[in-house]
N, C-alpha and C positions, 0 to 999 in steps of 0.2 A: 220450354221457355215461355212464361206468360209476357202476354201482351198487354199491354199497357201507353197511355199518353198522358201528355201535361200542358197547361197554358197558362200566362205569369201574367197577369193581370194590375194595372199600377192599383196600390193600396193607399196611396193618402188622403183620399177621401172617403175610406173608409175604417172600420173597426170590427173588432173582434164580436162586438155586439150588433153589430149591423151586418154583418154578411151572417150570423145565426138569424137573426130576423129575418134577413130576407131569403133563405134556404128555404125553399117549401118541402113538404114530408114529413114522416114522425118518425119518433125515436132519433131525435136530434141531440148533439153532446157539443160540449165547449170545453177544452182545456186549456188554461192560461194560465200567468204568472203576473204577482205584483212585481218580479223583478226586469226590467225592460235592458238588459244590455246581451253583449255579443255572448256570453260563459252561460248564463243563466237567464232565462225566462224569454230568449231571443221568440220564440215561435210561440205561437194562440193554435190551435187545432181545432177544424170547424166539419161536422160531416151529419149526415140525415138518412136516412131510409138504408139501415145493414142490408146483408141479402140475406145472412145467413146468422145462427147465434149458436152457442152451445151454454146449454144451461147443466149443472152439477151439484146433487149432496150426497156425499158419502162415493161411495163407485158405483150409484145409477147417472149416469151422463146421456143428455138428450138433444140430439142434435135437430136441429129446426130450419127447415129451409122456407126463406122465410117469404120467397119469389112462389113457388107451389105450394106455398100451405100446406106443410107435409111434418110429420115428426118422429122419427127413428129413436127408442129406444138401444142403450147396450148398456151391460157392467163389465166397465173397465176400467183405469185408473187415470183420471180427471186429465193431468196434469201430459201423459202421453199420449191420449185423444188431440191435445192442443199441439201438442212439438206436430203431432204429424200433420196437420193442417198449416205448416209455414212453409213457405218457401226458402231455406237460409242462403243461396247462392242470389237469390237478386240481390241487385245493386240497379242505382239511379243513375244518369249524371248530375241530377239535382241532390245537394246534400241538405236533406233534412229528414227531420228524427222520423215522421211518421206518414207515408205516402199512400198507407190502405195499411189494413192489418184490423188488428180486436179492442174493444173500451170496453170498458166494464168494470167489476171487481173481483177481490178473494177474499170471502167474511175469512174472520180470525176462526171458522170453527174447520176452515180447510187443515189447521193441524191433525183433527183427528183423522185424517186421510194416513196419518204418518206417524204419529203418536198415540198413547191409550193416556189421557186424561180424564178419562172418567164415563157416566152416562148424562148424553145428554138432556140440558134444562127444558124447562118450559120456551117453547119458539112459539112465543105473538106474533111478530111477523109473518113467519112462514113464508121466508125467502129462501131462495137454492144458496149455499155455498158458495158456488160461482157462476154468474154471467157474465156471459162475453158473448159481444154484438160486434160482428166485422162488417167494416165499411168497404166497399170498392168506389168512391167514388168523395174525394178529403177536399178540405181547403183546408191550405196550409199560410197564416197568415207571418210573414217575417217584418218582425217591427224594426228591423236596422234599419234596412232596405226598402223598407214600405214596399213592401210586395207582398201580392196575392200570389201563391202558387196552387193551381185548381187540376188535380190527380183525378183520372180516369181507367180504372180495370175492368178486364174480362173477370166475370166472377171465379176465379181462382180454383175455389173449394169442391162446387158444382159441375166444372171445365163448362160453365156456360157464354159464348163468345155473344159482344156488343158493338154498336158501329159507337166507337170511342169517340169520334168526332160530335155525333150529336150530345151525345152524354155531355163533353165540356161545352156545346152551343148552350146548351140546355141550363148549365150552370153558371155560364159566365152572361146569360140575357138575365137570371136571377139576381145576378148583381150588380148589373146595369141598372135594372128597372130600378130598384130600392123601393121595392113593396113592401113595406116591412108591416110585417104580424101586429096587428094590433093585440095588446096583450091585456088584459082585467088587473086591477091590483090584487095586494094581498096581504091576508091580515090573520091572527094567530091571538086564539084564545089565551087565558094563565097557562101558565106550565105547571103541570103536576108528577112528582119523582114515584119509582117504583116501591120506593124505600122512607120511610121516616128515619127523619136525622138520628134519633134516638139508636135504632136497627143501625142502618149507617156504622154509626161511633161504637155500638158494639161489635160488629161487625173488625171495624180496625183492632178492638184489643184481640179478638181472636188470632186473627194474625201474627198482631205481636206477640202472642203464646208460640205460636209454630218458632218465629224465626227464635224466641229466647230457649224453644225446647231443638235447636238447631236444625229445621228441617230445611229452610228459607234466608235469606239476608234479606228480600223484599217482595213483596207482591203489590201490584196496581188493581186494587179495588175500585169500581165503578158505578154509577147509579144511572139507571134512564130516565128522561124527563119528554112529558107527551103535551101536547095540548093539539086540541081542532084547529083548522083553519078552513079558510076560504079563501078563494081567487088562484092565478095562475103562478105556480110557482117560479115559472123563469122570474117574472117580476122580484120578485124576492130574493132572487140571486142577486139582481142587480144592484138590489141595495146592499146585500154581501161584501158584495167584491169593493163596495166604494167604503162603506162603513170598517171593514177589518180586512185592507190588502194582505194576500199572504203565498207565500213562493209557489204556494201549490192553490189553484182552486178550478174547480171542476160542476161540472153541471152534464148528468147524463138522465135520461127521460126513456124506462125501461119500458115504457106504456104502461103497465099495470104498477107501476111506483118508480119514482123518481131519486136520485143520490146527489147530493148537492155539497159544497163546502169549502172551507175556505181553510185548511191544512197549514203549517209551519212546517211540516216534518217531511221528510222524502223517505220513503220505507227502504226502496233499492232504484237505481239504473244502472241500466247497464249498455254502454255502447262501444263496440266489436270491440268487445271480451274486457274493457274496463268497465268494472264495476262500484258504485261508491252509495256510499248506504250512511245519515244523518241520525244522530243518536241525539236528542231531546231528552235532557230531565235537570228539575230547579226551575223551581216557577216564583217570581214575584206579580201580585197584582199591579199594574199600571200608577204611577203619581197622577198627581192634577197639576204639576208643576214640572220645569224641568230640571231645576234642584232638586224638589225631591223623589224626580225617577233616577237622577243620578245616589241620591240617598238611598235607594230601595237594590239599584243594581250592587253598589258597593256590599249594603249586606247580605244581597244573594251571594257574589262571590266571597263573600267571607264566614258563609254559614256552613257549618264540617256538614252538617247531616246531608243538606244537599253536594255539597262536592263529594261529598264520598255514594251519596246512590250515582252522580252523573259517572265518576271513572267506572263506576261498578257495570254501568249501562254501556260504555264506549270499550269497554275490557270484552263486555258479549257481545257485543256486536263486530269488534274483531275477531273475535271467537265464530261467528256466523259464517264471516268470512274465509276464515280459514280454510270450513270446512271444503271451499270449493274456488280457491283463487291457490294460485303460482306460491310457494313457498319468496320468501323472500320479499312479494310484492305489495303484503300487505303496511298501511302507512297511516298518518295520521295527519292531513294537507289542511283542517281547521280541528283547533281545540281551545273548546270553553269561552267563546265568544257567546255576549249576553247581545240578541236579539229580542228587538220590542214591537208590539203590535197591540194593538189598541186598548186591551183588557187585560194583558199580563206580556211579562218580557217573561224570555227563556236562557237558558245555556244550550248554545250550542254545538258541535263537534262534528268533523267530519272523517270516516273512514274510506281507505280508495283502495283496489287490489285490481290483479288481472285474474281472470279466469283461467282452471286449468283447462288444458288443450284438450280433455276428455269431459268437459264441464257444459252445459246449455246455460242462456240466459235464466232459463225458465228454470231450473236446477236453483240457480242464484238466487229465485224469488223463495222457492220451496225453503231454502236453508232460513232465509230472513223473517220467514212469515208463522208467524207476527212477530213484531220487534219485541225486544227484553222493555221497552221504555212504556209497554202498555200490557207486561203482562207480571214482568218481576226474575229474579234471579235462586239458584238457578233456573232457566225456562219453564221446564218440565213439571218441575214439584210444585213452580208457582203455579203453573196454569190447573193441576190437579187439586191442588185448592181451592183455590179461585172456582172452580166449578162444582167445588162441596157448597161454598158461601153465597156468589152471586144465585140469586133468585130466577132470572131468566136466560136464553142463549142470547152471546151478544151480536152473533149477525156480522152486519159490513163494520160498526165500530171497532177500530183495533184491527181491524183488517188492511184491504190496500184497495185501492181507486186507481186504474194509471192505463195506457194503453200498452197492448204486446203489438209489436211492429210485425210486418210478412217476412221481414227477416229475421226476428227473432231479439231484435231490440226491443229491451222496454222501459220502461219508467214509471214508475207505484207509488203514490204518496202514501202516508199513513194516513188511514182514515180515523183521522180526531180531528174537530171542530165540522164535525158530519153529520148532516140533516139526512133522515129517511122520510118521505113523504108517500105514505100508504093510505088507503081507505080512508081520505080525508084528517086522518093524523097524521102531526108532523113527530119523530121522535129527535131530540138530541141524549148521547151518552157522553159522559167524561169519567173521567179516572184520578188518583190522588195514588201517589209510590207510599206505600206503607212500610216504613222500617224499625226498627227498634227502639228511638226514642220518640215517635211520632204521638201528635197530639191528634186523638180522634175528632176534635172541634175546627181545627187548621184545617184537617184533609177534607173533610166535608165541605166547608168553603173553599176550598182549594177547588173541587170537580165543580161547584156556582160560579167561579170565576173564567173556569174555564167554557163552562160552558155559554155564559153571558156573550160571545162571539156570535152567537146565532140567537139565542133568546130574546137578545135587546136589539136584534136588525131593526125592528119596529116602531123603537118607540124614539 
């Protein structure tokens, strides 16, 4: 039985960016939502200094203890390293989603754990596959209630025992004082893509070869786009979240590089054994007016090529689910609603299922990851192309950003509209759904508009 405590702290005088500010420590994270009601975006999650993390590519997994500075190599298989690190029998009396447990992410190249899509790219980055930083020690902010809820664990993983009481002194005099981080601004040279448009646009007719010689119905081609920067990156979330709110956005600081963003798409969650997973695809750029953003939605939904890649996309992704939810339980609770955000509106949909009773959450991620809406249909052949044509590996893009709870709840946004900030470059990717009557000049602007969400924070 681990031990554990908690203290409920009133919140109305504070915020979701002020108690990160006033957290002292590193390797600090923030998950919030631009949606503030009871169903969605109720809770911000706030936490500083893991104890412990496990980093993974391919089946070398390394676990890191992050209290003794110590680091155990083994090969073993990523994804069951992590099941066995939960606890799935805790329960709280306090119900919320994420009390201690893992942040981090799973780059899109965690399929080849699971699939043969090919050998991999050229990896600039040279990031792991997956990291995951476990917190013992949360703030959990509830915007209904304006409450702070401030979690305290034994470290779990280590069986290392803490006097719980000071740990929450310790936390709740943090947000008392309201010391908050003085932070530097932050600024971002041009952006410059991996790919000329030219490359790009040929790039799409190849494509459109495959799927006319029937290997494909679609694939989501992508390009990266880098430029230098200076100053602190929290700063630059902040104008994020205020320039393009969006259901998902997240701010995690790996010490050696940073994952940032500001998401529309939820990859999967899952909470005790329902699961529901958002299919994204059909994009219009933004109007200047509200005539004619209603002008632009109408001919989104009344444009075939996108209504036929979005069922194509919500059709796999019930298919996803299939593979690991209750017969019968799989449903369809939103469909084809166009959602708008600063730079472009989407279509969007929702699938829900229960877990089979022989099923893990983390099972649920494995099935979903990466979603059809960033990679193409069928999965498999898409992605096996896709990695004859892209240029480089794409990393956390396409991948998922979200925390795994101690109990085995989790929740993974799709990581698009995702900033990597490494060695002083900041990277964004976007993608364009390539299908059979596609214009290779549309998709190419299709991935600038999309990625204009993080590119024009600045100006």
């Amino acid at each position: 039985m681990i031990n554990y405590s908690y203290r409920i702290i009133e919140g109305d005088t504070h915020t979701p960016i002020s108690i990160f500010l006033s957290l002292k420590g590193q390797k600090k994270f923030l998950l919030e939502s631009s949606l503030k009601h009871e169903k969605s975006g109720r809770y911000s999650i706030i936490g500083a200094n893991p104890f412990y993390k496990i980093t993974a590519t391919d089946n070398l997994v390394e676990h890191h203890d992050l209290i003794q500075d110590t680091i155990q190599k083994e090969t073993a298989r990523p994804f069951d390293v992590i099941e066995n690190l939960l606890i799935k029998d805790f329960t709280s009396d306090l119900d919320v989603p994420f009390p201690a447990g893992g942040v981090g992410y799973m780059a899109y190249d965690v399929i080849r754990q699971f699939e043969s899509i090919g050998a991999v790219q050229k990896d600039e980055l040279n990031m792991p596959d997956i990291h995951l930083m476990f917190y013992e020690n949360v703030m959990v902010y509830d915007h209904l209630m304006q409450k702070i809820y401030c979690f305290a664990f034994d470290r779990w993983i280590t069986g290392e025992q803490k006097n719980l009481d000071d740990e929450l002194n310790q936390i709740e005099k943090q947000l008392k004082g309201e010391q908050l981080e003085d932070l530097d601004d932050f600024s971002l040279s041009l952006f410059s893509s991996n790919i000329e448009q030219q490359d790009f646009e040929s790039t799409v007719e190849q494509i459109k070869q495959h799927i006319f010689d029937g290997d494909i119905f679609q694939a989501v081609l992508s390009q990266r786009l880098s430029a230098s920067y200076k100053g602190e990156p929290f700063s630059f979330y902040r104008k994020l979240r205020k320039s393009n709110p969006s259901p998902y956005m997240f701010f995690v600081d790996f010490h050696d590089y940073t994952v940032l963003g500001a998401s529309p798409e939820s990859l999967i969650k899952v909470n005790d054994s329902h699961v529901t997973t958002n299919p994204i695809a059909g994009t219009r750029k933004r109007g200047l007016t509200d005539s004619e953003d209603y002008e632009l939605e109408q001919d989104l939904l009344n444009d075939e090529k996108e209504i036929a890649e979005h069922q194509m996309l919500v059709d796999l992704g019930r298919n996803d689910l299939g593979r690991i939810c209750k017969p019968g339980t799989i449903s369809l609770s939103k469909y084809m609603v166009v959602e708008r955000y600063r730079y472009v509106m989407h279509i969007v949909s929702e699938v829900t299922g229960v877990l089979r009773d022989n099923q893990s959450p983390l099972e649920a991620l494995k099935a979903c990851l990466p979603a059809g809406t960033v990679s193409g249909a069928p999965k498999i052949r898409a992605m096996q192309i896709l990695n004859e044509l892209e240029n480089v590996k794409r990393g956390v893009y396409s991948g998922a950003v979200g925390y795994l709870a101690i109990n085995g709840n989790l929740d993974f946004a799709l990581a698009i509209r995702t900033m990597v900030l490494k060695d002083q470059l900041a990277h964004v990717q976007a993608g364009a759904g390539v299908v059979y009557d596609s214009v290779p000049t549309n998709e190419f602007e299709e991935t600038l508009n999309k990625a204009k969400a993080l590119m024009e924070v600045n100006t």
